[in-house]
N, C-alpha and C positions, 0 to 999 in steps of 0.2 A: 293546302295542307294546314289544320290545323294546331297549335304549338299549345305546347302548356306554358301557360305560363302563370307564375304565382301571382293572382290580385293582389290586390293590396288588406284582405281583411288575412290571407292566407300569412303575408311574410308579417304581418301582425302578429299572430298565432308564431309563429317562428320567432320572432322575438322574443318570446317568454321562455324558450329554451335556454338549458347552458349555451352562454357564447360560444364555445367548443364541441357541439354537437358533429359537428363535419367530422373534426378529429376523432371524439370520442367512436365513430361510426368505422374511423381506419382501422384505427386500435385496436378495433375486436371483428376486424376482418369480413365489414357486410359491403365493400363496393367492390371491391375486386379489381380496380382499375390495373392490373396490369394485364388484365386480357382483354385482347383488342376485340373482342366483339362484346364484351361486357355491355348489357342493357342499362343497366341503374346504375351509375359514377355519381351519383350526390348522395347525401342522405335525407336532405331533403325531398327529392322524388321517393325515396325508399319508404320513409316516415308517411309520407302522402298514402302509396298503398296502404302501408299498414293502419294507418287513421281510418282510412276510409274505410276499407274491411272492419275496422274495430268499433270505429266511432259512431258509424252512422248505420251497422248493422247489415253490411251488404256482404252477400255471400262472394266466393274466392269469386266464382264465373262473372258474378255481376262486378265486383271493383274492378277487374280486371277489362271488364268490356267497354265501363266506362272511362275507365284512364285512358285506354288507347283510342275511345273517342276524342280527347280532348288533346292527342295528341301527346303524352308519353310511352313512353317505351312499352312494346306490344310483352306479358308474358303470355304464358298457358295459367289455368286454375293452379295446376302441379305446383309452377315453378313457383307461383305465392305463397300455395302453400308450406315447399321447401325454408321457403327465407324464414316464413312466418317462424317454422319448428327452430332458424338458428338464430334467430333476432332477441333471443330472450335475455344473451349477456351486454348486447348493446342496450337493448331496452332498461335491465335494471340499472346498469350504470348510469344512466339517464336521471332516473327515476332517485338514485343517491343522491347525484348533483342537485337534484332539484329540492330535494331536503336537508340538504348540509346547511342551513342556514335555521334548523328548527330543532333538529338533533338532539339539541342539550339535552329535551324534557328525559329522553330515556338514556343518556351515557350510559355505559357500566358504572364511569366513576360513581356515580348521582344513587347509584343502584346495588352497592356491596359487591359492583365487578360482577353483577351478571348483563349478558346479552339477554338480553329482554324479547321474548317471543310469544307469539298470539298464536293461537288455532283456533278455527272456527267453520264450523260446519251451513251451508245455508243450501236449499230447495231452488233449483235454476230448470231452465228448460233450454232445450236442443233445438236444432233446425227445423223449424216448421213444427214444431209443438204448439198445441193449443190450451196446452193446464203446462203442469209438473213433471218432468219426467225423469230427474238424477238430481246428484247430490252432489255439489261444490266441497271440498275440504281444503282450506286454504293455511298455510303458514306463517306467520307475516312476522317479520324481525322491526319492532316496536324504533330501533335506532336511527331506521332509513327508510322504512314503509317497505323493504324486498320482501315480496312474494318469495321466499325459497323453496316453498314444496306445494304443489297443487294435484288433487285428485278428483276425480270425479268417479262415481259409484252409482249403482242401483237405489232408487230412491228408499228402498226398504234398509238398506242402508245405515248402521244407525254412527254417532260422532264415538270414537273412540281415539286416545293418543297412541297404541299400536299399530296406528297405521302410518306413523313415520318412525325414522333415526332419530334418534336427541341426542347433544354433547355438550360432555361434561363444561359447566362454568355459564350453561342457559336455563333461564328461567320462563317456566312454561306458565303462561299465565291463560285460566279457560274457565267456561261457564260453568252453570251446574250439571251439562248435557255430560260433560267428560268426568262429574265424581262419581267414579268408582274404583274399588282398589286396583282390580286386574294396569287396569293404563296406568295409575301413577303406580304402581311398581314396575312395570314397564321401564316408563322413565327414569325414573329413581336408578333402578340398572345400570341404567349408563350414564351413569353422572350425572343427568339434571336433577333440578329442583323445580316443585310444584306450587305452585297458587291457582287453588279451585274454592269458589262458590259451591258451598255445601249441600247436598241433596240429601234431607236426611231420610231420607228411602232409600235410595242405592247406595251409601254410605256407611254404615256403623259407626261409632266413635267408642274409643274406652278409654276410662283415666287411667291415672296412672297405678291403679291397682287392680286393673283388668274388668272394672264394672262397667257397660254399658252405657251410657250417658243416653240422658234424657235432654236432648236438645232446648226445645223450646221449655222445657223447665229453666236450662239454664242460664236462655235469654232473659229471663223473667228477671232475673236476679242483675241484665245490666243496669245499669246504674247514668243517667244522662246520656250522653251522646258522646262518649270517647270512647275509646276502644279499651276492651278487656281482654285477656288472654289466657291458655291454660296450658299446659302440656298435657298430648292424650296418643294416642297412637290408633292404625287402623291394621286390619289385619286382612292377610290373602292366604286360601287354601293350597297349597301347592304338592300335589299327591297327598301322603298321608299328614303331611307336614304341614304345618300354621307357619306362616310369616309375619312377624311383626314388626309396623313403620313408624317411627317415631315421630312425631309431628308437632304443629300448635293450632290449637282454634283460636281464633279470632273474631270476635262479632262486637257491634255496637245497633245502637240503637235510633232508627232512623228519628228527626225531626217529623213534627205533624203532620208540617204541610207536603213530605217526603213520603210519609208513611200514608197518606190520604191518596195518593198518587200511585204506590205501592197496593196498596188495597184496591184500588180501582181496575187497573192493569190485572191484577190475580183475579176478580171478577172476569173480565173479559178473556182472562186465557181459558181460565176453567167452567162458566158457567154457573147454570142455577145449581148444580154440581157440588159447587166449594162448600167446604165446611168449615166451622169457624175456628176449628185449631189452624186451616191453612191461611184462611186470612189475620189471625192473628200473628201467624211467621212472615207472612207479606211486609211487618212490623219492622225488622230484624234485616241486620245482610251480614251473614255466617263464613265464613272462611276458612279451608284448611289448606295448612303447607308446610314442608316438608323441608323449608329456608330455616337456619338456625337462628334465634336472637339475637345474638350475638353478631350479626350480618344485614338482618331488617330488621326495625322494628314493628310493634304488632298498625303503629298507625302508619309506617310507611309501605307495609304491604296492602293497607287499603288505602292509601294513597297510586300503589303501583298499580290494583285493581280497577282503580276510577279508570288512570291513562287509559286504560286497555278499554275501558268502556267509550270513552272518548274517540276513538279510534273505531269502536265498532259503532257506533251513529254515524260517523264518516262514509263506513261501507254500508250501511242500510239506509243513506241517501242517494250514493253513486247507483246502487240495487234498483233505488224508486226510481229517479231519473234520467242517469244514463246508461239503466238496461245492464247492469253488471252481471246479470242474472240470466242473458241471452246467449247460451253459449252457442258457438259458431261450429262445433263439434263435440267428441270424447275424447280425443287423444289427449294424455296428458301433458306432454311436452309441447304443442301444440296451445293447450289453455294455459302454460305456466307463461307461454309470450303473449296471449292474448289478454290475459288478465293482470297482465303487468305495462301490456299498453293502456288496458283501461285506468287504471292507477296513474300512467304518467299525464296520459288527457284528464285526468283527474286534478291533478296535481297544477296543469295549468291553467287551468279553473278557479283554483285555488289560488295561485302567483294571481294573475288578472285583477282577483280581489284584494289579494296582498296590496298590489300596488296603489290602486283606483278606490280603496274602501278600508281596508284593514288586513290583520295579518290571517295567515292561513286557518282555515277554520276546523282542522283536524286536530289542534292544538287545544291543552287544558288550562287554558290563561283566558283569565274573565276579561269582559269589558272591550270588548272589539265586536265591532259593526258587525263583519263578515260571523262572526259565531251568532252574534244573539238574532239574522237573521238568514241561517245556512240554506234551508229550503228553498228561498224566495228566490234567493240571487243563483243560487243552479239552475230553478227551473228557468230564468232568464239568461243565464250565457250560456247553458251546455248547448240549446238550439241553435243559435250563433259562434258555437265555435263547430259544431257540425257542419254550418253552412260557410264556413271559412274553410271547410276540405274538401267541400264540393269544387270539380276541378271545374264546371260548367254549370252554366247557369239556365234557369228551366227555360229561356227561349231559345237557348242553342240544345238545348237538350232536349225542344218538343221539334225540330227543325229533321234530328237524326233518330228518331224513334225506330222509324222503319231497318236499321243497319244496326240497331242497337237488338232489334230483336231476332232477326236474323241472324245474330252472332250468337245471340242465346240458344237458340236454336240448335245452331250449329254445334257448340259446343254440347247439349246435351242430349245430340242424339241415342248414347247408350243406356237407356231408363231403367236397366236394370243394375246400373252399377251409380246412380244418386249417391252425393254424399248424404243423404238424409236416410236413406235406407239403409247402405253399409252404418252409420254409426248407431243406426236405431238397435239395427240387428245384433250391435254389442251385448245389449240388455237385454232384447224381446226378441230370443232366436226364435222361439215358436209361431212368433206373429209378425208376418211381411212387413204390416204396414203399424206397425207399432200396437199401442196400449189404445182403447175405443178411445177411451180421454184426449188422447195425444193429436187425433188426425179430424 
């Protein structure tokens, strides 16, 4: 009978947790230990599945087939799946502890008493996809790194802030995919406040005597490299009715060697395409928001804008290396725990370095090892902390190949009910086997 038991690179990996993990797991009701036939009584076996499901990309059938190879507690695909959809308050709890110690950058105090929130749209793929096939839309509270709202859409899809709640006393901070009026009135609605990266296509701006502004004219007119400001307002149709949002632009003027950089990336996005008024705005980083002065100022809302940027190289490394982009399904509650386990194996990624190199590299504080080289050192520990969740090792696991696949088998003998097929069928009811792309 074989037994699990944690190696030693595994209770490594467990060390970089809160010491309180066990507890935090009571607290929020994932072992159940007062039923006497209760399968999982630790949270460490619990976290294992869910690692392993998360970490290393294995579908519910396979973690499952392999855990109870190596001798933990046998479930069904189901029952993983179950915990997966209720792990998500133990998980972010987790995922707070583990950043209570970096907090500061985004307090409310720090910030005129807003909670400070991200959205961000990003292009992921599904179970056995071989391109693109949905749309990520994630929430992210800048204070603790929670995930609090996660969606997934049709990749035609486009980023809008109407597709969550906002409240009042948060600050929504987002790219230039979300400036348009319709979502930040939306927001506005209900109490928040806005900081978006200005698109002046989907955008309009008017001063404050109702005339149009000419954008990149009145970039011309910054002055060095500090921020300049104006009061102007943007306006939304609503039946016969005009609504008007009073607001502030903000823009400054990037450095050369910023602006060489900016221009290079606007080439690459747009092609032989671009024209020279758009690379001239490449020049510029334009702002509107709907925070009053008297609460930020016009440099600490580009200040608040860097964090968020900061934060988003964070998730478009975890994307390139540890797969943040492989979704395990569509359910939403479902990817709001998955994507919040990927975040906290993230985040111990992160601690590892903290301890061994520097401090965490999601953070906007210069001059630390771990930031000036982020890429290097993930692509070298994320494969090493995957292989620290591995419950068995490839000669025990080329030993029982034949019982491993057997089980597979077993488990999925009904082919027409795949989870690859039911969640494809979310999106592409008209086509069995997905999008040509996809299969």
């Amino acid at each position: 009978m074989r037994t699990l038991d944690p190696e030693r690179d595994w209770k490594t990996l467990l060390s970089y947790l809160p010491a309180d993990y066990e507890q935090v797991a009571a607290e929020h009701k994932q072992l159940n230990t007062q039923w006497k036939n209760a399968k999982i009584d630790s949270a460490a076996v619990l976290l294992r599945f869910i690692f392993l499901h998360v970490g290393a990309d294995l579908a519910l059938r396979q973690t499952v087939n392999v855990m109870a190879q190596a001798g933990a507690p046998k479930l069904s695909h189901v029952r993983l799946h179950f915990r997966m959809r209720r792990a998500y308050p133990f998980l972010s709890a987790l995922v707070g502890r583990m950043t209570a110690d970096v907090r500061g950058e985004a307090a409310p105090e720090l910030w005129g008493g807003y909670e400070m929130m991200c959205l961000d749209g990003s292009t992921v793929c599904g179970p056995g996809a071989e391109g693109i096939d949905a749309r990520l839309h994630l929430v992210l509270r800048l204070t603790d790194l929670r995930v609090t709202h996660a969606k997934v859409t049709d990749v035609s899809e486009g980023e809008t802030l109407r597709r969550f709640h906002w409240n009042a006393g948060q600050l929504v901070i987002i790219d230039r995919g979300y400036s348009n009026a319709p979502g930040i009135v939306w927001a506005v609605d209900q109490g928040a406040d806005v900081l978006v990266r200005l698109n002046r296509g989907a955008l309009p701006v008017f001063d404050d005597r109702g005339a149009a502004m000419n954008i990149l004219l009145w970039c011309r007119a910054l002055s060095g490299h500090r921020a300049t400001e104006q009061n102007v307002e943007i306006t939304h149709r609503e039946g016969r009715q005009t609504r008007r949002i009073p607001g502030r632009l903000i823009g400054f003027r990037l450095p050369e060697a910023e602006a060489a950089q900016a221009r290079r990336r606007a080439r690459e996005e747009m092609g032989p395409s671009i024209t020279a008024e758009q690379l001239e705005a490449a020049e510029y980083v334009v702002l509107f928001t709907t925070v009053p002065a008297d609460r930020l100022s016009a440099a600490r809302c580009i200040e608040a804008y860097r964090l968020r940027w900061q934060v988003e190289l964070q998730f478009k490394r975890w994307k390139s290396l540890c797969h943040l982009d492989r979704l395990p399904d569509y359910r939403d509650d479902t990817i709001l725990s998955w994507v919040t386990a990927k975040v906290l194996l993230g985040l111990l990624l992160d601690r590892i370095g903290d301890v061994h190199v520097a401090a965490p590299s999601w953070t906007s504080r210069p001059s630390r090892a771990m930031a000036r080289q982020p890429w290097q050192l993930t692509a070298i520990l994320w494969p090493m902390i995957v292989a620290a969740i591995l419950p068995m090792h490839l000669h025990d696991t080329v030993a029982i190949l034949p019982e491993i696949v057997v089980n597979l088998e077993a488990a999925d003998d009904d082919v027409d009910h795949r989870q690859v097929t039911v969640f494809r069928n979310r999106f592409y009811p008209a086509v069995t086997d997905g999008p040509s792309t996809n299969r």
